[in-house]
Every structure is written in C-alpha cells, then in structure tokens.
C-alpha positions as CSV (number, residue, x, y, z in Angstrom):
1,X,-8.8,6.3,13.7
2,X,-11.9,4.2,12.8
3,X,-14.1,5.5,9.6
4,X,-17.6,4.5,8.8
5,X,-18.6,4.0,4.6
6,X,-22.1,4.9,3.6
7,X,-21.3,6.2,0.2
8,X,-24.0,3.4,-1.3
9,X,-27.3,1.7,-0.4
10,X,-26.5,-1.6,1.2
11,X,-23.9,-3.3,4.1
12,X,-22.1,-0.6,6.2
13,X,-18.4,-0.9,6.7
14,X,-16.6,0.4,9.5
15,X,-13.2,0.3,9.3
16,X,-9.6,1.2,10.7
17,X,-6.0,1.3,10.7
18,X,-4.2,-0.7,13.6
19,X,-1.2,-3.6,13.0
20,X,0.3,-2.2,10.6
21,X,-2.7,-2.6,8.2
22,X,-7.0,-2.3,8.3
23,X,-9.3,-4.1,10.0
24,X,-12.7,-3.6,8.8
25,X,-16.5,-4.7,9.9
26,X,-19.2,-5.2,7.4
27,X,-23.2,-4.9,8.9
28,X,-25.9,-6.3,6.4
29,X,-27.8,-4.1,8.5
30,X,-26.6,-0.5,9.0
31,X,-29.0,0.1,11.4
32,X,-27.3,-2.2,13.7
33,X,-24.4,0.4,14.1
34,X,-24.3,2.8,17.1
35,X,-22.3,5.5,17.4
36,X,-20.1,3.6,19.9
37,X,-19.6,1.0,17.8
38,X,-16.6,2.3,15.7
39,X,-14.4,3.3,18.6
40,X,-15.3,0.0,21.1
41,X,-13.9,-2.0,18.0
42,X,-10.9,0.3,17.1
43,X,-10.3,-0.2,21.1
44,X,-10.2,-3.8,21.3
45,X,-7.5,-4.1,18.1
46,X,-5.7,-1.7,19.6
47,X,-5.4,-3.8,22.5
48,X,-4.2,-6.7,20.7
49,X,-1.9,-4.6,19.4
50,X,-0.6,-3.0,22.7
51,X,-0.2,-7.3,24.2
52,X,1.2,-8.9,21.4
53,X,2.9,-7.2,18.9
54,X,6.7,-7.3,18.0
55,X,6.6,-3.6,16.2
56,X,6.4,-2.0,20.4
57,X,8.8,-1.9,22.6
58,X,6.5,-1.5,25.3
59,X,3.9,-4.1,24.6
60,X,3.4,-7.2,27.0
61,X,4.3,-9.6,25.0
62,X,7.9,-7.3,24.4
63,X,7.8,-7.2,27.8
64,X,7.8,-10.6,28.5
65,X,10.6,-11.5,25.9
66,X,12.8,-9.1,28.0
67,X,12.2,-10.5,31.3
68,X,14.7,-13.2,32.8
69,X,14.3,-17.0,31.6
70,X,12.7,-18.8,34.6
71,X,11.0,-15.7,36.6
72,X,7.2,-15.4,36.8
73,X,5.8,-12.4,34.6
74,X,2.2,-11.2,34.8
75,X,0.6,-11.0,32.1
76,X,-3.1,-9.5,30.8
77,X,-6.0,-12.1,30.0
78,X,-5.9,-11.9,26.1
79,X,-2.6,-12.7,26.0
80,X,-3.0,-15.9,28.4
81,X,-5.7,-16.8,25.7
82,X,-3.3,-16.9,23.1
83,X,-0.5,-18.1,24.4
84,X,-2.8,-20.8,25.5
85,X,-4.1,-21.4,22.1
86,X,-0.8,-21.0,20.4
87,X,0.7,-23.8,22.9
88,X,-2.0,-26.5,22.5
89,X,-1.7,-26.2,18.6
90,X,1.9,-26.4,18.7
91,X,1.5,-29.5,20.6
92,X,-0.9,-30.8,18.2
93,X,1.6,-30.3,15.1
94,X,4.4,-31.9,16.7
95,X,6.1,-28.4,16.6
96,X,5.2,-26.8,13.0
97,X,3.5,-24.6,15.0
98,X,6.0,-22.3,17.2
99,X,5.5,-18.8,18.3
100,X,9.1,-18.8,20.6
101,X,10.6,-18.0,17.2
102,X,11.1,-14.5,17.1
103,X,14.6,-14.0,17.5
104,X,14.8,-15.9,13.9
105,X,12.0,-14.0,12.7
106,X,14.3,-11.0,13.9
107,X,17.3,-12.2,12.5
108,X,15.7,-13.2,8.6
109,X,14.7,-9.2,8.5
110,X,10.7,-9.7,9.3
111,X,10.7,-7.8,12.4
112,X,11.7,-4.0,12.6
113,X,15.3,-4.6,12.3
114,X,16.9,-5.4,8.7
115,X,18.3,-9.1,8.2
116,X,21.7,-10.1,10.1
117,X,23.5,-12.6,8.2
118,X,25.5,-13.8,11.4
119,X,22.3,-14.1,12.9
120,X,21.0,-16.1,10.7
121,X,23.8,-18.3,10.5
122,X,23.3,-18.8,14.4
123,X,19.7,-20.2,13.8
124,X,19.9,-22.2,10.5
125,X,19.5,-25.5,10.9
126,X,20.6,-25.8,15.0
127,X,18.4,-27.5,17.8
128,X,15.8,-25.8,19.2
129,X,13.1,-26.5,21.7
130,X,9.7,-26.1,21.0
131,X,7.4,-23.3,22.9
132,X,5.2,-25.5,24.2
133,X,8.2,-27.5,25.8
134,X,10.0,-24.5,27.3
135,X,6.8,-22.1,28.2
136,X,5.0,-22.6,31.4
137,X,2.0,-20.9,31.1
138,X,-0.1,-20.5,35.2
139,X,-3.4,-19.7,33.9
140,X,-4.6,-19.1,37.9
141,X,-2.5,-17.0,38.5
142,X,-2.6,-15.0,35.0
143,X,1.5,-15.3,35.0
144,X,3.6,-17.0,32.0
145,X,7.5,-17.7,32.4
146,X,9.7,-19.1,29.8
147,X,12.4,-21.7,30.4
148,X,14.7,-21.1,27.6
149,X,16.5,-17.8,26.4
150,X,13.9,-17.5,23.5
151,X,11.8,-14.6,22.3
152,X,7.7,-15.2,21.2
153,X,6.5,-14.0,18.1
154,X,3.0,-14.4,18.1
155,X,2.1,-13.0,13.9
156,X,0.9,-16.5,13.6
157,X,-2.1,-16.0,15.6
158,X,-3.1,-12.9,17.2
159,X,-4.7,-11.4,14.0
160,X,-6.8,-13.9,13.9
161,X,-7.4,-13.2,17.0
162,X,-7.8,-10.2,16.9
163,X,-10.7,-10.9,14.4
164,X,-12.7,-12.7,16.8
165,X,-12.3,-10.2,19.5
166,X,-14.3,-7.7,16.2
167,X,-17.1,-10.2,16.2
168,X,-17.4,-10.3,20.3
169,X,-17.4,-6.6,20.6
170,X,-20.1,-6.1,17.8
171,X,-22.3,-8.6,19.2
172,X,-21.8,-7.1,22.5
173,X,-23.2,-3.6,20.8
174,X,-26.2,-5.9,19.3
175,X,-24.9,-6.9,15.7
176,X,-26.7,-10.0,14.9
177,X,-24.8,-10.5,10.9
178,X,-21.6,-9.0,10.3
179,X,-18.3,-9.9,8.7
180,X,-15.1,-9.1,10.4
181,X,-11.7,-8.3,8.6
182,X,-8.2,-8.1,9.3
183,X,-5.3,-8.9,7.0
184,X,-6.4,-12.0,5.0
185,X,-8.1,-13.1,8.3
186,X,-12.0,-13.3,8.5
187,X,-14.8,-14.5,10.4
188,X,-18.7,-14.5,9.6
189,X,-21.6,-13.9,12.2
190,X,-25.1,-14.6,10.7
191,X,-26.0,-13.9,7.0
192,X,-25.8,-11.0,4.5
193,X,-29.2,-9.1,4.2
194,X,-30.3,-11.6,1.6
195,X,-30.1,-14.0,3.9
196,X,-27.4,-16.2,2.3
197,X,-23.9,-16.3,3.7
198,X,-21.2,-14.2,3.0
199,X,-18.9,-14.4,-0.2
200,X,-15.1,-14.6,1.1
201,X,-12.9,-15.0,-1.7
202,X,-9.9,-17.2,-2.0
203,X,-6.7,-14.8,-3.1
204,X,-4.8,-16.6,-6.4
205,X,-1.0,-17.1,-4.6
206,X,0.1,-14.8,-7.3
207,X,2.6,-11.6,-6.1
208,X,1.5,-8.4,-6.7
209,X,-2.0,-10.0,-7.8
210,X,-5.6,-9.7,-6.3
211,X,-6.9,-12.2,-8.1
212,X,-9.4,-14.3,-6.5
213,X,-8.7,-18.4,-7.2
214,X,-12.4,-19.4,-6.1
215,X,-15.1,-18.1,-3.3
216,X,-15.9,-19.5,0.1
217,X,-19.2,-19.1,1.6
218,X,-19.0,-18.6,5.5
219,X,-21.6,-18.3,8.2
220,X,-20.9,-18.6,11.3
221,X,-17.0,-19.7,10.5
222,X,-14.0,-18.0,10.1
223,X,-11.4,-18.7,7.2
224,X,-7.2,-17.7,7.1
225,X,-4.9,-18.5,5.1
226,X,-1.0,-18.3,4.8
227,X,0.9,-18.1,1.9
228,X,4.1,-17.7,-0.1
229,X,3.0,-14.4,-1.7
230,X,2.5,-11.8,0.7
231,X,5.0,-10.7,3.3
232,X,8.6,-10.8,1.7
233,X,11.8,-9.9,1.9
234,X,14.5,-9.9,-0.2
235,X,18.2,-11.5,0.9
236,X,21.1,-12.2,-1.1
237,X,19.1,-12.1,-4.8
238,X,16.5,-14.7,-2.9
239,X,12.4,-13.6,-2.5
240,X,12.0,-15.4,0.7
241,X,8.4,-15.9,2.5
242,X,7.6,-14.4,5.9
243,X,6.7,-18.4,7.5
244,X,9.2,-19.5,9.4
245,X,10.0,-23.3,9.8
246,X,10.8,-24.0,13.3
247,X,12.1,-27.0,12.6
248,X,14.8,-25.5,10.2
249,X,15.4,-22.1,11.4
250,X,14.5,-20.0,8.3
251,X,11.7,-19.6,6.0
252,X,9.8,-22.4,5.0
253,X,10.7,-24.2,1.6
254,X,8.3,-26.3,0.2
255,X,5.6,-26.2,-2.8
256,X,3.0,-25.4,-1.1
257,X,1.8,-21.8,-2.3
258,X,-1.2,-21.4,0.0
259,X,-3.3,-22.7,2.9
260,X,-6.4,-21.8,3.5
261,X,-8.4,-22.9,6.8
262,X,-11.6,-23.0,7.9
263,X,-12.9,-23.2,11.4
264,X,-14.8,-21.9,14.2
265,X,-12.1,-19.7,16.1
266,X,-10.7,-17.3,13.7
267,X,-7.6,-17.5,16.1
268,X,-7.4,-21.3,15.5
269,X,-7.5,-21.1,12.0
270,X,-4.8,-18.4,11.8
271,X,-2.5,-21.0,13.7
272,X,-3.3,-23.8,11.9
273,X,-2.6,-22.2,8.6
274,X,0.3,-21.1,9.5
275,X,1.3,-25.3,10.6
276,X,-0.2,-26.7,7.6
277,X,2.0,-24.2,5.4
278,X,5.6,-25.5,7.7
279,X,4.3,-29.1,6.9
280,X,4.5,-28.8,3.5
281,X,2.5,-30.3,1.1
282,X,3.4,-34.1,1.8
283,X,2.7,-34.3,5.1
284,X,-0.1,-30.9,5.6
285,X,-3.2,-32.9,3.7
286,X,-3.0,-36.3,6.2
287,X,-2.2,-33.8,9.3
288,X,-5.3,-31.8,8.7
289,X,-7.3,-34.5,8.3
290,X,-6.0,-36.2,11.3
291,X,-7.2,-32.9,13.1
292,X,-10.3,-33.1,11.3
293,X,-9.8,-29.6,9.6
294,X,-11.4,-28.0,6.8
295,X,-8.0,-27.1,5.0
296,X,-7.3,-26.1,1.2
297,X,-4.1,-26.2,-0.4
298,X,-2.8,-24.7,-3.5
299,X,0.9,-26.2,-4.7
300,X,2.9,-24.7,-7.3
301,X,3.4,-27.5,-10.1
302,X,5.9,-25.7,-12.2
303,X,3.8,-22.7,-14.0
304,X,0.6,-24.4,-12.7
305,X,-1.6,-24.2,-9.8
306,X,-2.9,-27.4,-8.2
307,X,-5.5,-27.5,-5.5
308,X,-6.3,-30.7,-2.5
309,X,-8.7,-30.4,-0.2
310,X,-9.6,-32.0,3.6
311,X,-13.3,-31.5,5.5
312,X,-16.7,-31.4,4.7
313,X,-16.7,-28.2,3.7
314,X,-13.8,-28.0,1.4
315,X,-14.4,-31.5,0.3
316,X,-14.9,-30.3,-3.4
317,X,-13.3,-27.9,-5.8
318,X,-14.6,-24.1,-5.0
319,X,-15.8,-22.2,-7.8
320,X,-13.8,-20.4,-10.4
C-alpha cells in the first residue's frame, strides 16, 4: 500500500512499503502528482520485488536458482537488465563484485533462514568461481543459464534498481523534479522548487545512529552507499556485516566503515558500492579511480572517523 503526505505546504511525498522496507518519492511540485501516480510506482517495486528477491519462493530470480545447472531458463526483461549490469561490474572489479553468492549469504544467516555453522564451514575460505565466469546470460533470446551449482543473490543491486525504475515511472506520469528513495539508495531528477538541487545526507557509520556525517547535493545523479552499520547479524558473540566477500566466503573484514557512490544509474552505484566496500580500503580508492567513479570512503581509525575521496564531485571534504 502506497500513501501520499500533504500534512505541510511544500514537496509532496508518496510513499510505500515493498522489500522489506519503504520506498518513497518526493515532488517539489505537488501538482505534478496524479492520482495514478502512487499505485504505477508501488507497481513497478513490486515487480522488482516479484523478479529478484531472495525473501519469495516464487520469484524469477528463485526460480532460476532452482532450475538445473546448464539448462536455458526464461527470464523477464528487468531481470536480464540486472543481471546484465551485475555481470559487467563484476568483471570490472576483478570479482569483488558477485551476485552468485547466495548460498553463503544463506548460510551466514542474511537470508530467511538462521545461520548454519556447517554451512559456513563449507564456504569459508574455498574456491569459487565468479558469476560472470559461470553465468551465460542470451540477451536475444531473454534466457539466462548458469554453469555452476550456485545460487544469485542479487541485494547488491536491484534496490538500486529499483530506484531508477521510481524515477522512469514518474517521468512517464510527467514529473519533471523529484527525488526517489529506497533503503539508503537515491536518485535526483531536476531541482527542488527553489531551484537548487536536492540535499541527500551522508549517514555517520555509527549503529543505532541517524546521524548525518556531511550532505551531498544531487541533480540529476544518484548516490548509494554500503556500509558496516546497517544489516547485522549476530554469530558466535561476533556483530558481523551483511557484505559478503566473494573472495573469502564470509563477510567482509576490513576498515572501511562506509562507501558512498555517486553516479548516473542508481543501479550502478548500488553495485559499485557494494565492490568498493569488498576491496577494502587499500585497494577501493585506486580501483574507483581507475573506473573513474565519484566514491567516498569513511575508515574507522580506532575511535575516529577518517574520510578519502575519488571524482570531481567528491573531490573535497563535504560539509559538516
């Protein structure tokens, strides 16, 4: 169910539940909004939803983690996209970037099911291939078939996705400046009714804190970021994150606390935050850069926050 806000003078937000959390649109001119509006974009999350999550049995990409290793599957146009995306920045990052990790994701406790310690122990620090070695994608023919006895977990990315699809389906209902919303993941269209661009703030990597460690501006550019702080789970007296390193198996250990990137594609930006964050912070800065990505990293220096930055746009400290 989708709700509109027009308790105040000023932007109007619609907004909704779908993934397990809100998504939300913000017009900086309510007049903009039709009544169609709400459900079209409570519609297209829920497709996202229906394709790629892990939380449904009977979504595609479920669907396609259940079907036998080397056998065509259809699959719908969205999903393609992503799993197109998801491939060609896995590629690009040497690996950091891997959605055919959900049977770890499974086994550390993220998914639906609690943690299995033999499970675990199966994954840790063993061999395996990397999705965009092992997953044949026949964009034609709108088929996909994997190679390897691997399940896709595609948390990295389809939020972010799912963001843009907000922006395309507002401006297909004539929203010229809006602000889309979903988890941590945003994306700007246009201006706020002032006419200056919209004030996105950048969450302190601090637990149980909504702090904000400095403001973005964004017009016409999306921002994620992944972190250490959000998405937890607790195993063996350990607070582990929800980022898996593919390279390793398990969560990802290293100081980096957050990573924050900016780019056109809100579904580009999800992935690559997520990469960044498995490269860790010796080898994330030079790998964004070689990308040419705006990217902002926050490392824990013992009690302290320290911040590096790549791009234009992120080129100097943002604002306390």
């Amino acid at each position: 169910m989708s709700k509109t806000s027009t308790d105040a003078p000023g932007p109007l937000v619609l907004s909704g539940a779908t993934m397990g959390t809100r998504w939300s649109l913000t017009l900086a001119h309510p007049a903009e909004a039709t009544p169609a509006l709400a459900p079209a974009l409570q519609a297209a999350v829920g497709r996202v939803d229906a394709q790629m999550s892990t939380w449904r049995p009977d979504s595609d990409l479920m669907r396609l983690n259940r079907a036998a290793v080397g056998i065509w599957q259809p699959v719908p146009p969205d999903l393609l996209t992503v799993l197109a995306a998801a491939l060609k920045v896995g590629a690009r990052s040497g690996g950091l970037f891997d959605v055919m990790v959900g049977d770890v994701v499974q086994a550390w406790g993220f998914g639906p099911r609690d943690a299995d310690s033999q499970l675990i122990a199966a994954h840790l620090d063993r061999p395996r291939p990397a999705a965009h070695r092992v997953l044949e994608l026949d964009i034609p023919g709108a088929r996909v078939r994997r190679h390897a006895p691997l399940s896709l977990d595609l948390s990295g990315i389809a939020k972010g996705f799912a963001v843009d699809e907000l922006l395309r389906v507002a401006a297909e209902h004539g929203v010229g400046d809006a602000l889309a919303a979903l988890d941590g993941e945003l994306a700007a269209r246009g201006h706020r009714a002032d006419g200056r661009p919209w004030a996105v703030a950048v969450e302190r990597p601090e637990p149980g804190s909504r702090a904000p460690f400095g403001i973005l501006d964004l017009a016409e550019m999306a921002v994620a970021t992944s972190g250490d702080y959000r998405h937890r789970v607790s195993l063996g007296g350990l607070s582990l994150s929800h980022t898996i390193d593919p390279r390793r198996g398990g969560p990802v250990r290293n100081r980096l606390a957050s990573v924050t990137v900016l780019h056109p594609s809100c579904m580009m930006a999800d992935a690559w935050a997520t990469a960044l964050m498995v490269a860790g912070e010796d080898a994330a800065p030079a790998l964004a850069a070689e990308q040419g990505l705006d990217a902002l990293f926050l490392l824990r220096d013992g009690p302290e926050l320290r911040s590096l930055s790549t791009g234009p746009r992120l080129g100097a400290p943002l604002p306390a």
